[in-house]
C-alpha positions as CSV (number, residue, x, y, z in Angstrom):
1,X,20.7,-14.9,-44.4
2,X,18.2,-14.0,-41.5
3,X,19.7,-13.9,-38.4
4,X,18.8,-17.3,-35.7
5,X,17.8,-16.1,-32.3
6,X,19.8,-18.0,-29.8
7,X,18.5,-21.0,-27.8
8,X,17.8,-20.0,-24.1
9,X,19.8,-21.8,-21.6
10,X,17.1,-24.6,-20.2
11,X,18.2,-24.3,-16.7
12,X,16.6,-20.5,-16.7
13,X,13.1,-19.9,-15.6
14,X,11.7,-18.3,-18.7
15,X,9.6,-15.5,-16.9
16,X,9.9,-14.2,-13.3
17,X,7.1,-15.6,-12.6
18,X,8.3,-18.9,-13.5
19,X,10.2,-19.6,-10.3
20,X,7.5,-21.1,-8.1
21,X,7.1,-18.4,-6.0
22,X,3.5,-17.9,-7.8
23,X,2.4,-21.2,-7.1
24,X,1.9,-20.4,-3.2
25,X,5.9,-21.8,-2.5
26,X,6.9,-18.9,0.1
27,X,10.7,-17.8,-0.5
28,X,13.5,-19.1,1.5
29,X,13.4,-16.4,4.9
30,X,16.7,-15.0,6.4
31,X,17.6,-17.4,9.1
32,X,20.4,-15.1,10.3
33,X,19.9,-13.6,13.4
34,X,19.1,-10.1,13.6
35,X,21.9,-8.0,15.0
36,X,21.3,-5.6,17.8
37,X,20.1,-2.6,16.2
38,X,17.6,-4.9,14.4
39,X,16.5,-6.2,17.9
40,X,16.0,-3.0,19.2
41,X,14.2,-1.2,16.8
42,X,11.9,-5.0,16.2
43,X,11.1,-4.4,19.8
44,X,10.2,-0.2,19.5
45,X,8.3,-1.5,16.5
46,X,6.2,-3.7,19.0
47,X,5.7,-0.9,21.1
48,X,2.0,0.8,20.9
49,X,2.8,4.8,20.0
50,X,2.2,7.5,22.2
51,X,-0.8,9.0,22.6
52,X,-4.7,7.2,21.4
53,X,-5.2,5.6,18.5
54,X,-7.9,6.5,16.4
55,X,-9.9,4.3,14.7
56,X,-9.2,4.3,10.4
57,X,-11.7,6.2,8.2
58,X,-12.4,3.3,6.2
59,X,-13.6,1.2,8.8
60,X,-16.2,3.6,9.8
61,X,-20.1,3.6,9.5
62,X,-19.6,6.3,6.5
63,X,-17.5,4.1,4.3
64,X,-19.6,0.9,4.4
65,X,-22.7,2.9,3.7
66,X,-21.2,4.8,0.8
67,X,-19.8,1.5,-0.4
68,X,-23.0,-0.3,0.0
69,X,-24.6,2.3,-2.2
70,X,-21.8,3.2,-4.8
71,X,-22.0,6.6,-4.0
72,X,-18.9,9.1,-2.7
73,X,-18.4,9.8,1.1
74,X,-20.2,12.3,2.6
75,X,-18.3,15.4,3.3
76,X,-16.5,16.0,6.7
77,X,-17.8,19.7,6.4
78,X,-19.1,22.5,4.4
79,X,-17.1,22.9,1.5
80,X,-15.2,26.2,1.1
81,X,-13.9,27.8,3.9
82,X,-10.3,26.8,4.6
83,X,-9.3,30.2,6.3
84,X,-6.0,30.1,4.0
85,X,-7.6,33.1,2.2
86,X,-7.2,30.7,-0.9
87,X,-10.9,29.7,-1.7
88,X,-11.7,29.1,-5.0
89,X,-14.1,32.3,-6.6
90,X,-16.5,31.1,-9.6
91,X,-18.0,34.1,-11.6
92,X,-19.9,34.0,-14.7
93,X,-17.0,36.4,-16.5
């Protein structure tokens, strides 16, 4: 007598992606309202840091030339040399 695997309840989604959520419906937000140390650290997250921004490495020149031509970023200097007194020594031994 083999063994009958049990029927799955109908009212489950069978997969996690089976809730809609996939189908571009957004998920239901929190409509409670924040409390106060939510509030302030929402409005020290709108705050600009101190100091200047830099822009990001990838949206530099470099990047879109070496991802134009498939080819690895130049290097930001002369490899070797990290005055740790920990460079690599190759020897044919």
């Amino acid at each position: 007598m083999s063994a009958q695997p049990e029927t799955p309840d109908p009212s489950l989604p069978d997969t996690g992606m089976a809730t809609g959520n996939d189908e571009g419906e957004p998920g239901h937000p929190d409509s409670r309202p924040l409390a106060k140390d939510e509030r302030r650290l929402l409005k020290q997250l709108r705050k600009p840091g101190d100091g200047t921004a830099e822009p990001a490495v990838e949206d530099g020149p470099a990047v879109a030339a070496a991802a134009a031509d498939d080819a690895p970023l130049p290097a930001e200097h002369a490899a070797g040399g990290n005055a740790d007194g920990l460079d690599a020594e190759f020897t044919d031994r």
